[in-house]
N, C-alpha and C positions, 0 to 999 in steps of 0.2 A: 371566702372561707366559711362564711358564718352559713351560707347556703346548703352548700357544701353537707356541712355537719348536719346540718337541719333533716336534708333529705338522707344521709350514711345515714344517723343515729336514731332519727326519730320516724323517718318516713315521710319529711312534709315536703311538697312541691312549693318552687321559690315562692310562686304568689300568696302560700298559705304562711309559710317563713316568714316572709317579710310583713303578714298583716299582724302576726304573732308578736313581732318585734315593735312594731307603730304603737299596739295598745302597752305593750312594755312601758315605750317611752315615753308615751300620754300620760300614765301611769307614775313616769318619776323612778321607772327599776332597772330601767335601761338609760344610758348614752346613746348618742347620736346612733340611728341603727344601723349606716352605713361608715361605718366610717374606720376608716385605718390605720387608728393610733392604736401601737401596742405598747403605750408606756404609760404606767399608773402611778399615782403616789406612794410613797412607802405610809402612809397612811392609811390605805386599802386596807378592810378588817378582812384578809384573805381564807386565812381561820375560820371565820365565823362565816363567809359565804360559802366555803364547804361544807359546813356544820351545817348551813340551813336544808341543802341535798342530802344529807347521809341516810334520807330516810325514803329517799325514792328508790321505788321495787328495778329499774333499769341500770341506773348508776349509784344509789346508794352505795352500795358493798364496796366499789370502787374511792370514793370518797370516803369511805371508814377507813379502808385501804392508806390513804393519803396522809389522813388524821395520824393514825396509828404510827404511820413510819417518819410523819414530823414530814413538815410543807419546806421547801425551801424557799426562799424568797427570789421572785421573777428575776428575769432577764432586764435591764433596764429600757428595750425596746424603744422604739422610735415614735415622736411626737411630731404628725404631721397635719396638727394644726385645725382637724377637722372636729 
């Protein structure tokens, strides 16, 4: 999925995605960069990681968007361990 989006949204080819993702996670801004857990803690400042976007020329407007009409709280998705 995360490919996927990378290459729909942003234009990068997997290998450039996934180097993107490695310095994330060196970094400490990302989780495992592969990996298939879609279930976070309700502790996730989900708010404030839109908030840190609102101000990109691509997706900002969309995430003001979000802000605006109130986030609702995720699906509790699946924890598979990775």
């Amino acid at each position: 999925a995360m490919l996927q989006a990378a290459s729909r949204e942003l234009g990068l080819g997997p290998q450039r995605c996934m180097q993107v993702a490695e310095r994330l996670y060196l970094a400490g801004l990302l989780t495992y960069p592969r990996t298939e857990t879609t279930h976070y803690p309700a502790s996730l400042p989900l708010a404030g990681m839109v908030w840190e976007h609102s101000w990109h020329t691509k997706w900002g407007h969309w995430c003001r968007q979000l802000l605006h009409s109130g986030l609702k709280q995720p699906k509790l998705g699946q924890d598979r361990g990775d």
